[in-house]
C-alpha positions in Angstrom: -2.9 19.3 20.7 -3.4 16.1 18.7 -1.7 15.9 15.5 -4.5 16.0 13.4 -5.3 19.6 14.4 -1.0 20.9 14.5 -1.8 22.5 11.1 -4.8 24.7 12.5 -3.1 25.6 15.4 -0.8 26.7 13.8 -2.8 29.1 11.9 -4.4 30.1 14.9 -1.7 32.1 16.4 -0.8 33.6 12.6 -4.3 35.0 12.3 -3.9 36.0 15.9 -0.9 38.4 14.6 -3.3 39.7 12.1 -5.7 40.1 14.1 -3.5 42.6 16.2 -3.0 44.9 13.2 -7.3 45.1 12.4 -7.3 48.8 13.0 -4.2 49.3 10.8 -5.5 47.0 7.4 -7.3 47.7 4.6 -11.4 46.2 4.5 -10.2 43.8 2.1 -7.5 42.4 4.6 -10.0 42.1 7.0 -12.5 40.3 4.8 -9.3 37.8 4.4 -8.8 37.7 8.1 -12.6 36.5 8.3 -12.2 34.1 5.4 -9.1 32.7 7.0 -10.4 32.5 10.7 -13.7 30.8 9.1 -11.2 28.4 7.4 -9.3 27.9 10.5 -12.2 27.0 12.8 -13.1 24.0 10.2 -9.5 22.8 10.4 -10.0 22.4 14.1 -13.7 21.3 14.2 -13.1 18.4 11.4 -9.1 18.1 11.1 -9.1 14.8 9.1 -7.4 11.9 9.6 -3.5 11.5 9.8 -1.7 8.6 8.1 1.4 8.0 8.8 4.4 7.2 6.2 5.0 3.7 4.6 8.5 4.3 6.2 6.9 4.2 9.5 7.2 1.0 11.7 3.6 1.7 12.6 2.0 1.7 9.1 3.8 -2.1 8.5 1.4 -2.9 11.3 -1.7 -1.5 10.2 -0.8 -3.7 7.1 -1.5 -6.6 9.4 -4.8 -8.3 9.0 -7.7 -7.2 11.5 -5.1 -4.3 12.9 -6.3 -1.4 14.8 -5.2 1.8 17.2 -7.2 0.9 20.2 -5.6 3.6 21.8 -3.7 7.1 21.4 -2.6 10.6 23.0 -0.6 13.1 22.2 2.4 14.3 24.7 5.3 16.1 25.0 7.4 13.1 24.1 5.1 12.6 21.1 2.1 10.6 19.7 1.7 7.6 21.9 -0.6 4.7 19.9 -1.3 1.2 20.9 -1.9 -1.4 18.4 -3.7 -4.7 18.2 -3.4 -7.3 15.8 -4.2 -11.3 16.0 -0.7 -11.5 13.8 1.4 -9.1 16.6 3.9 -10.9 18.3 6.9 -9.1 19.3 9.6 -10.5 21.0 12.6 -8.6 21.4 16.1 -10.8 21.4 14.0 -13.6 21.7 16.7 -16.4 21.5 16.5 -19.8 19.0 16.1 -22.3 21.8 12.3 -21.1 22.5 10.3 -23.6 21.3 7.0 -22.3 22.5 4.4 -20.7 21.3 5.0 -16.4 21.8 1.9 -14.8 23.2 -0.6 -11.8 21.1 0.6 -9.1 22.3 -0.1 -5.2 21.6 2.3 -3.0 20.1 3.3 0.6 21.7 4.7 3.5 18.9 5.9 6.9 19.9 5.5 9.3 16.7 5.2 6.1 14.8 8.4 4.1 16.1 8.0 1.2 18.2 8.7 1.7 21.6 7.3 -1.7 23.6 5.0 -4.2 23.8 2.2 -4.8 26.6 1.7 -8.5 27.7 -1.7 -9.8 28.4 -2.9 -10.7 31.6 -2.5 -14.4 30.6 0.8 -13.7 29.1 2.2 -11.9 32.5 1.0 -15.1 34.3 3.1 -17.1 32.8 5.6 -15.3 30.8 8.2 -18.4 30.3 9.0 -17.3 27.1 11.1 -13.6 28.7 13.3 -16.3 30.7 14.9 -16.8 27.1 15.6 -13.1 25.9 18.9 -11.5 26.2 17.1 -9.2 29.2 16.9 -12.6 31.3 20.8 -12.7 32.3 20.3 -9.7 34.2 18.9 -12.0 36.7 20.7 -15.3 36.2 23.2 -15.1 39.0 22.6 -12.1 41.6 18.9 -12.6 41.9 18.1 -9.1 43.0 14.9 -8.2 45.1 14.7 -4.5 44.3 14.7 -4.0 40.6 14.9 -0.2 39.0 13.7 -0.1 35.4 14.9 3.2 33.6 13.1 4.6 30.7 12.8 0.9 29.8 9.2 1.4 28.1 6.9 -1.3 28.2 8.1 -4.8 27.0 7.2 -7.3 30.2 10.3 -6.8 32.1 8.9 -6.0 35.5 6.6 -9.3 34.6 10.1 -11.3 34.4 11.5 -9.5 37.4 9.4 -10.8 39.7 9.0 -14.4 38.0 13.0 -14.1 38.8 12.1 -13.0 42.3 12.2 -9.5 42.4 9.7 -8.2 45.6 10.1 -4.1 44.6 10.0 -3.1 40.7 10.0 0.5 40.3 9.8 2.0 36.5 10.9 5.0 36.0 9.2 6.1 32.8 9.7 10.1 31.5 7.1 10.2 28.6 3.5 10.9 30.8 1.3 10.4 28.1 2.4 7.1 27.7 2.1 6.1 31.4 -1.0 7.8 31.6 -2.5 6.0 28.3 -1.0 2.6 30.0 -2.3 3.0 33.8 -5.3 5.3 33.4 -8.8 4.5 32.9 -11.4 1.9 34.1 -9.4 -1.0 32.1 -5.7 0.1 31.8 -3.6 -1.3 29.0 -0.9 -2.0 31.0 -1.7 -4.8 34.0 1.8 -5.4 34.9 
């Protein structure tokens, strides 16, 4: 169920409960029932939109100029949402020493937290930029082939295992609505 329409569901299975007891309430109860199922059904056909709170990473982003949800599904894990701004550069532990320029990239939130970023397809090409995060001295000195990433979200860190070398990544990733949101589709969000 999308967020937007929690409320109404919500309802649903209370008037459900009433419903069971028709036979047993008064006409004026069951004028009420009808009101409140009418009401119901226009909770779910037109549910509104959700904002989220100003204490929300999310909503600092929506602040950014030209920023928009280009995508979004609810799961079990909660409300995944992409985000794309011309301002959005995220970079994680990125150290001092970069001197380059830190490529657009989109912004991944769970139920409003952020939870990754997704490299462009030019940014995966050459993502010289990951070779100076804290992540890269996983692969200064053993060089491995086979890389496992555990609940590791998106971010670009298969992208930098295989610059380092890696010829196997395999991400492990529990939350499906996110991988589907990411890999689904006739363009996916996620290339890597």
């Amino acid at each position: 169920v999308v967020p937007a329409r929690l409320p109404a569901a919500v309802a649903a299975l209370a008037l459900a409960s009433a419903a069971c007891l028709w036979r047993e309430v008064t006409s004026r109860a069951r004028i009420a029932i009808v009101v409140t199922a009418v009401a119901v059904a226009a909770a779910w056909l037109a549910p509104g939109e959700l904002r989220p709170s100003q204490f929300k990473p999310i909503r600092r982003v929506l602040d950014l100029p030209d920023a928009l949800v280009v995508a979004a599904r609810p799961g079990l894990h909660g409300w995944v949402q992409v985000v794309e701004a011309p301002a959005l550069r995220p970079a994680p532990a990125l150290s001092l020493e970069f001197a380059g320029e830190i490529p657009e990239q989109r912004a991944v939130f769970v139920n409003g937290l952020g939870h990754g970023s997704l490299l462009t397809p030019e940014a995966i090409r050459s993502p010289a930029w990951l070779d100076y995060t804290t992540d890269a001295v996983a692969f200064v000195a053993p060089k491995p082939r086979h890389v496992l990433l555990l609940e590791n979200g998106p971010g670009g860190w298969a992208a930098l295992a295989v610059r380092r070398g890696a010829t196997r990544v395999t991400v492990v990733e529990p939350n499906r609505a996110l991988v589907g949101l990411l890999t689904e589709g006739d363009a996916p969000l996620a290339p890597e």
